[in-house]
C-alpha positions as a printed NumPy array, in Angstrom:
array([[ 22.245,  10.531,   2.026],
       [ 21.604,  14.095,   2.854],
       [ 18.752,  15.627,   5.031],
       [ 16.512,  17.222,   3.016],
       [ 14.594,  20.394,   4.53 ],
       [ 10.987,  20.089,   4.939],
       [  8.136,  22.267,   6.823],
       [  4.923,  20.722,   8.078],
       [  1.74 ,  22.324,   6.433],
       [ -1.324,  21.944,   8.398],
       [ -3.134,  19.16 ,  10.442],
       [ -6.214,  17.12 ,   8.672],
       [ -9.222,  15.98 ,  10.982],
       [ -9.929,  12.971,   9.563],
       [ -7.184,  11.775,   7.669],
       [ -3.132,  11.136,   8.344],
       [ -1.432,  13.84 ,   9.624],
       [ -1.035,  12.764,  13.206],
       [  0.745,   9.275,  12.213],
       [  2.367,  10.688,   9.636],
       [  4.333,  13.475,  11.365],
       [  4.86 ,  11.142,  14.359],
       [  6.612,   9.16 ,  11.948],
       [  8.292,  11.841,  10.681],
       [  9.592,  13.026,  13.922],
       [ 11.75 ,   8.797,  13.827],
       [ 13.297,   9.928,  10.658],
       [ 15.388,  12.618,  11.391],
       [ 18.323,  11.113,   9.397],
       [ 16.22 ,  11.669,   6.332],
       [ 14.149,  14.997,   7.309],
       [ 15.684,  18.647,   8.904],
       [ 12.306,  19.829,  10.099],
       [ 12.527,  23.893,   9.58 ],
       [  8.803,  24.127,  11.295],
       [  5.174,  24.386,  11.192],
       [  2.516,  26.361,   9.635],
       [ -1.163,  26.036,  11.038],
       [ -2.845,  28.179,   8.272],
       [ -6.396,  26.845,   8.874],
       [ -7.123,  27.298,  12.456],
       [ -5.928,  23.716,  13.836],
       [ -4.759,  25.154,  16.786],
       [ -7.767,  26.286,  17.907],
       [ -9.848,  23.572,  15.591],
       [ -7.78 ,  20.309,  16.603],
       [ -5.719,  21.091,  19.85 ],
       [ -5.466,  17.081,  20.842],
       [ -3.338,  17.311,  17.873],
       [ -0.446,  19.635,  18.855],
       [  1.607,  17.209,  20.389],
       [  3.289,  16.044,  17.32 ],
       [  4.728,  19.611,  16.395],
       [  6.235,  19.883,  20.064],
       [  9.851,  20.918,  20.003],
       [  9.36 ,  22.487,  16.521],
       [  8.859,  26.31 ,  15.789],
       [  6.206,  27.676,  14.152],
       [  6.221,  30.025,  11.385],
       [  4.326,  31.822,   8.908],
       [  3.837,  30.413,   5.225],
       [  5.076,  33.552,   3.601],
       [  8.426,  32.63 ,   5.648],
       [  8.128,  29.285,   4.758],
       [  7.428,  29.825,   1.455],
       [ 10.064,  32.897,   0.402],
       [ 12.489,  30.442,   2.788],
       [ 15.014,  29.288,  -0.5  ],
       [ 16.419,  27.155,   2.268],
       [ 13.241,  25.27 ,   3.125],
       [ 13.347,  22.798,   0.024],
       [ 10.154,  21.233,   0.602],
       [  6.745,  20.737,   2.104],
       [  4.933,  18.454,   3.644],
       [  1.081,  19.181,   3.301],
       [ -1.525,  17.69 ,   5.94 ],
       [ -4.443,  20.352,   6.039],
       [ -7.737,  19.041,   5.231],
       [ -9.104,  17.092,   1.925],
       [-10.451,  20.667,   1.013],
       [ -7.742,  22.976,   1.634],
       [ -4.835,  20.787,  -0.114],
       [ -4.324,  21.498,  -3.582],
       [ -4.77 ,  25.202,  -2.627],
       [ -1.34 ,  25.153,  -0.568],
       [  0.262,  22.73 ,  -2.969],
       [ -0.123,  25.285,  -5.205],
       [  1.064,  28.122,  -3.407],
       [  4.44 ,  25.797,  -2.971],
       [  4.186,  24.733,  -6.546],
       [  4.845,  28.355,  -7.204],
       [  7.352,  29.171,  -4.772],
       [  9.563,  26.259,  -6.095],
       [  9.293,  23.815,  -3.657],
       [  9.245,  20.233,  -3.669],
       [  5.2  ,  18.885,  -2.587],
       [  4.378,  16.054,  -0.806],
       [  0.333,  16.068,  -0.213],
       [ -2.313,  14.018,   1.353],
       [ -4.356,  12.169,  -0.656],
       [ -6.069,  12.58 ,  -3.181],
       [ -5.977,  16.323,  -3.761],
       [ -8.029,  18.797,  -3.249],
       [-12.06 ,  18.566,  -4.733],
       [-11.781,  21.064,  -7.721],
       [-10.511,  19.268, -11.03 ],
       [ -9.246,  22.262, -12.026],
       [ -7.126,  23.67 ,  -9.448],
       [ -5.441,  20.062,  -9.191],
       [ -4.476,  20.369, -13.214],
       [ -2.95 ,  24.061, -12.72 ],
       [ -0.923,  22.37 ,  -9.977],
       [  0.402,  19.33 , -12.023],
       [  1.134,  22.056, -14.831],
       [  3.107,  23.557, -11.721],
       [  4.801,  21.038, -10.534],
       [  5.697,  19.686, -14.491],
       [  7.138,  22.892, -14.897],
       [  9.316,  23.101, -11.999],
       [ 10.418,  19.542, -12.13 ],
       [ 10.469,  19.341,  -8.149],
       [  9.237,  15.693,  -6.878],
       [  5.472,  15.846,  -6.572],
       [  4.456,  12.963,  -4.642],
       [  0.586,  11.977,  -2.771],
       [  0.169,  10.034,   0.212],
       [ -1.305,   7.075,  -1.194],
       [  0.667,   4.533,   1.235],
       [ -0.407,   1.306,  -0.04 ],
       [  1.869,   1.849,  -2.912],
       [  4.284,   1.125,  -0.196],
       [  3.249,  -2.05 ,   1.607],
       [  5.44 ,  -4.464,   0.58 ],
       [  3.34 ,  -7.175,  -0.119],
       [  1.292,  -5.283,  -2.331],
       [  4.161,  -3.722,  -4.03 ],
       [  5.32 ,  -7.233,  -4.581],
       [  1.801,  -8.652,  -5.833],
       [  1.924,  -5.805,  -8.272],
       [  5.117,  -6.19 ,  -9.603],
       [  4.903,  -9.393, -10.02 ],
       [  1.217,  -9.153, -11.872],
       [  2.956,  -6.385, -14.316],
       [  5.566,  -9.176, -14.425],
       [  2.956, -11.666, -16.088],
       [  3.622, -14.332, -12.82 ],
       [ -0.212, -14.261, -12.434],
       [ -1.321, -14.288, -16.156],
       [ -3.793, -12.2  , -17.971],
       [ -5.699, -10.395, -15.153],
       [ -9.496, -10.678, -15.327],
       [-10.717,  -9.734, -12.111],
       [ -9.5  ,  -7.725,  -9.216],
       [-11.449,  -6.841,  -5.711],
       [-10.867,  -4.489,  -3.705],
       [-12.379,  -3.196,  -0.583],
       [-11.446,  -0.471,   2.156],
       [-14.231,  -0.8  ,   5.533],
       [-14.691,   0.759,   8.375],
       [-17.066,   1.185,  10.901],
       [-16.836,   5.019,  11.584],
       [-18.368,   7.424,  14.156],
       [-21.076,   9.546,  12.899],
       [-19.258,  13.029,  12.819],
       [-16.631,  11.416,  10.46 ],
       [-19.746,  10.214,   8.29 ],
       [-21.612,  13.751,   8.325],
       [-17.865,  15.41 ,   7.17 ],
       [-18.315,  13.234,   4.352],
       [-20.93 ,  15.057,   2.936],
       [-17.849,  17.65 ,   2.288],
       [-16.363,  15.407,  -0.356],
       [-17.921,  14.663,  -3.714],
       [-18.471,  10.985,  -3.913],
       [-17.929,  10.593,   0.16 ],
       [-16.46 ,   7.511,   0.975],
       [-15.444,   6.958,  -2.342],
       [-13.303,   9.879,  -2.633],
       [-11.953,   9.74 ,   1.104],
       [-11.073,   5.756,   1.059],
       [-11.845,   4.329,  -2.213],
       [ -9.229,   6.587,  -4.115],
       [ -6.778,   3.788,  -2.511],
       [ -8.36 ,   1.381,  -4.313],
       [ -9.142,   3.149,  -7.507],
       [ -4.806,   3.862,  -7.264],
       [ -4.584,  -0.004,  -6.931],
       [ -6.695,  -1.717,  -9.697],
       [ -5.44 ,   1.602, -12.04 ],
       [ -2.188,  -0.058, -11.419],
       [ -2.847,  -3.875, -11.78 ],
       [ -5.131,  -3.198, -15.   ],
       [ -4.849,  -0.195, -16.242],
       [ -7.078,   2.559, -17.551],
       [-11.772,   0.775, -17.603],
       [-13.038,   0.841, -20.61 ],
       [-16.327,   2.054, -18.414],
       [-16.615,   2.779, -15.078],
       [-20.017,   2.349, -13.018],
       [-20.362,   4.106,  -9.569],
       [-23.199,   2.947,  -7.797],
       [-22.444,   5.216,  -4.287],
       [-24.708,   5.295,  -1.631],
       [-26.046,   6.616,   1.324],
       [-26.706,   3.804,   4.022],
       [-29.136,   6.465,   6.118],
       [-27.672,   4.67 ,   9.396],
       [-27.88 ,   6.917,  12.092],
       [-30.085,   9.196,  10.043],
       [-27.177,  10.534,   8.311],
       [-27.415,  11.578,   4.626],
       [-23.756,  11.302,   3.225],
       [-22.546,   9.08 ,   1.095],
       [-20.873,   6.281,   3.266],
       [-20.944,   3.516,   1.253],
       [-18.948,   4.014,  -2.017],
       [-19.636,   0.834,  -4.744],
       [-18.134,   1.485,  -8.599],
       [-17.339,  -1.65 , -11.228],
       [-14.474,  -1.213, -13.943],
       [-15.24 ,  -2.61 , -17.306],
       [-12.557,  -3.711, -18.919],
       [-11.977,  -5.773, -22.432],
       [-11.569,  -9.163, -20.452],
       [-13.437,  -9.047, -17.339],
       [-14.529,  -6.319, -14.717],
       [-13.163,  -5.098, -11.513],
       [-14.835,  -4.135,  -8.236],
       [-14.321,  -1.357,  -5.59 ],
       [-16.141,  -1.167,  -2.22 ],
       [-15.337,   1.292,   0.406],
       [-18.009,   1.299,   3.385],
       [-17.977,   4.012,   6.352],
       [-20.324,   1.792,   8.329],
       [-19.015,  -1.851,   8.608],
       [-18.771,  -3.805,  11.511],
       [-15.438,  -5.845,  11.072],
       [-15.392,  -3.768,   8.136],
       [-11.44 ,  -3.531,   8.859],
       [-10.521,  -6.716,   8.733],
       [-12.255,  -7.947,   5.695],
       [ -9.952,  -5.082,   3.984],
       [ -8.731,  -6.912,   1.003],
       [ -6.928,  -6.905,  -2.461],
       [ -7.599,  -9.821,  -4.636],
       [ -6.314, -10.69 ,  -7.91 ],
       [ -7.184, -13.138, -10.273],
       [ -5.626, -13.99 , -13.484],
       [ -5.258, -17.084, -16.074],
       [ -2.278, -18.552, -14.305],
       [ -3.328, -18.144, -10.581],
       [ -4.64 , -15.739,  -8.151],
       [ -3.669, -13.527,  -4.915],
       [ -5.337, -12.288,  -2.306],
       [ -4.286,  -9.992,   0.569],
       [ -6.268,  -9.892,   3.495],
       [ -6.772,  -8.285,   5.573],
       [ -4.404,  -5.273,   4.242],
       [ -3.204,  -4.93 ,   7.818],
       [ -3.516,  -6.301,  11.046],
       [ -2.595,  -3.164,  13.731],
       [ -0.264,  -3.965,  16.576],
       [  0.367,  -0.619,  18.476],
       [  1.575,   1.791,  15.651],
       [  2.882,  -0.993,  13.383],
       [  1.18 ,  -3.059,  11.027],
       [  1.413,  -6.487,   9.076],
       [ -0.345,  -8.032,   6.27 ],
       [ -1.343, -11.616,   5.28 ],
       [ -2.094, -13.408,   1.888],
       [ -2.611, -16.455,   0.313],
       [ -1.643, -17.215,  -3.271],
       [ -3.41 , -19.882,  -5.85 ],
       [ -1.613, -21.71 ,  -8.335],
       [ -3.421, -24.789,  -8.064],
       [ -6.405, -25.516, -10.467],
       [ -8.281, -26.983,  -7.85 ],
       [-11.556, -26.141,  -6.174],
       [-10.157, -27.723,  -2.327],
       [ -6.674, -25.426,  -2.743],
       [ -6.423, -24.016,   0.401],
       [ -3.659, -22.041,  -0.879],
       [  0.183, -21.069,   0.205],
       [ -0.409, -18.483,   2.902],
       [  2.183, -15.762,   4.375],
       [  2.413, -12.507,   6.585],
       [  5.205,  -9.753,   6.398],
       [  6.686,  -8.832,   9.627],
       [  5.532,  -5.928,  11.343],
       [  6.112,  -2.203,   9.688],
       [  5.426,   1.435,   9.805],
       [  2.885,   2.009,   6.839],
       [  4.139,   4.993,   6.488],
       [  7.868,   5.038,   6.654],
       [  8.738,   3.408,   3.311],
       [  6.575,   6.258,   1.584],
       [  8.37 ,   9.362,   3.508],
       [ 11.708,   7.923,   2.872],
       [ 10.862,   7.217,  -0.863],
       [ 10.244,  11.172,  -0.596],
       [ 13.495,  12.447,   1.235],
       [ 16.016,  10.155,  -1.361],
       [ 13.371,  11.536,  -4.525],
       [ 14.117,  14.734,  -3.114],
       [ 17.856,  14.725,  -2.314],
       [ 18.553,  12.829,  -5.428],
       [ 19.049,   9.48 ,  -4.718],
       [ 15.633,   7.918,  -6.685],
       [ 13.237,   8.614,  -8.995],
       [  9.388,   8.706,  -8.352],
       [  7.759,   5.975, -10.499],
       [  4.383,   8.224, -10.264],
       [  4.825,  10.886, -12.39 ],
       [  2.493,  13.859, -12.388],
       [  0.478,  12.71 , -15.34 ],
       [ -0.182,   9.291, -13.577],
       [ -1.468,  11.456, -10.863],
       [ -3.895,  13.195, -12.979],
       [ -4.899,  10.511, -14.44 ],
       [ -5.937,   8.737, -11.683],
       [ -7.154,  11.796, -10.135],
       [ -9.835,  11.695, -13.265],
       [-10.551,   8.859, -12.993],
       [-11.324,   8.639,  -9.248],
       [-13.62 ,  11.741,  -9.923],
       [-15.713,   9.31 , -12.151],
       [-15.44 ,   6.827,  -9.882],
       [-17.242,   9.29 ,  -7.622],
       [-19.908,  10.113,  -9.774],
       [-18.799,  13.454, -10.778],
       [-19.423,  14.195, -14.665]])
């Protein structure tokens, strides 16, 4: 396939922007890297960072953005800043890939799926367990009926963080929830579609004496069952109890841990139920090791050269985006 032309907008603090532009910088068969724009201070806010622009130029994002050669972007600023630029690229016609989830305002992020509708450019979020390929096989294979009608899913995203990323979470509405749990919210959206009710029950854990919200609980009602998200910022082992199960009227899956990190590469493990036993101990299985974030850039240079067609379409994005604001407690 063709290189597509991108430009790098921003670096995040908290978020993905240093593994995903050092990943970037291994796909150079897929991506002709124009430059970088720093339009929020990084440079002066998150020098440790630099490193991963080295050997690229940087520019302005008027240039970038009146560039008609520059095809796309590549947006990494922080959670607060991002629909503002996807926006301004919306508008100057290029193709947007952002970090997730969006920006905080409801309305700016539906002016920029009206944008990006309009311009019918690729529009695509960096929600990178879509790209795991055990979970995109799980899925497919629940939408494929393998596992039955789906009554329950869990799904839970820990950590244990540092208490400066757990004071910036006061930032985001629904803190945790919105920074960790709109991963999961993506997931269970996907596996069973649109609750009937959703109850967020967010809290703040007052560890440390710190008043954000860093422990993110919500249940999905649904017709036949109800669904369960947990996101905590302050978890020991939090990490590795990081799981995805599903469970249906003809068996049950569950991936866990969602990865296991070896350097910069990951794998995952699960172990399926088809049994109708209580002693099952299950058929278990791990992927080999992969970048968690090369399937989902690549999916992005072939959407944008031609070659495929993003299954998420704007309007699932909204959706979800909706939805995940309810998830955070916002009315």
């Amino acid at each position: 396939m063709r290189r597509i032309t991108t430009a790098l907008i921003g670096l995040n603090e908290h978020s993905h922007s240093l593994p995903i532009y050092k990943c970037i910088n291994t796909l150079g068969e897929y991506f002709d890297v124009k430059g970088y724009v720093l339009p929020e201070n990084e440079r002066e806010r998150l020098p440790e960072k630099l490193c991963v622009l080295e050997g690229y130029p940087e520019l302005t994002l008027e240039s970038v953005l009146n560039d008609k050669s520059v095809e796309s972007v590549i947006i990494e600023t922080d959670e607060v800043y991002l629909t503002d630029y996807a926006i301004k690229a919306a508008k100057a016609g290029k193709h947007v890939y952002m970090e997730k989830p969006g920006g905080t305002d409801l309305a700016k992020f539906e002016e920029l799926i009206s944008l990006m509708k309009q311009s019918g450019k690729v529009f695509q979020i960096g929600y990178m367990y879509r790209y795991n390929p055990m979970i995109k096989d799980v899925i497919a294979r629940v939408k494929a009926g393998e596992f039955g009608e789906i009554t329950s899913v869990e799904a839970q995203m820990n950590c244990i963080h540092k208490p400066d990323l757990r004071n910036w979470l006061s930032t985001l509405p629904g803190g945790m929830m919105f920074y960790l749990g709109c991963h999961l919210v993506d997931l269970v959206l996907q596996i069973c579609g649109k609750p009937e009710k959703i109850i967020p029950l967010n809290r703040a854990t007052g560890v440390d004496g710190i008043g954000s919200t860093d422990l993110g609980l919500a249940v999905f009602e649904y017709k036949n069952g109800s669904s369960v998200i947990k996101t905590s910022a302050c978890e020991y082992g939090g990490f590795m109890r990081r799981r995805l199960a599903v469970c249906g009227t003809k068996g049950s899956v569950e991936i866990c841990p969602l990865e296991v990190i070896e350097g910069e590469l990951q794998y995952t493990e699960k172990t399926e139920y088809f049994v109708r036993s209580w002693h099952d101990r299950g058929a278990h299985e791990k992927t080999p090791l992969f970048d968690r974030y090369r399937d989902m850039l690549v999916s992005f240079a072939k959407e944008v050269a031609g070659e495929t067609v993003n299954p998420y379409t704007p309007d699932y994005e909204l959706e979800l985006y909706k939805i995940l604001l309810k998830t955070c407690g916002v009315k």
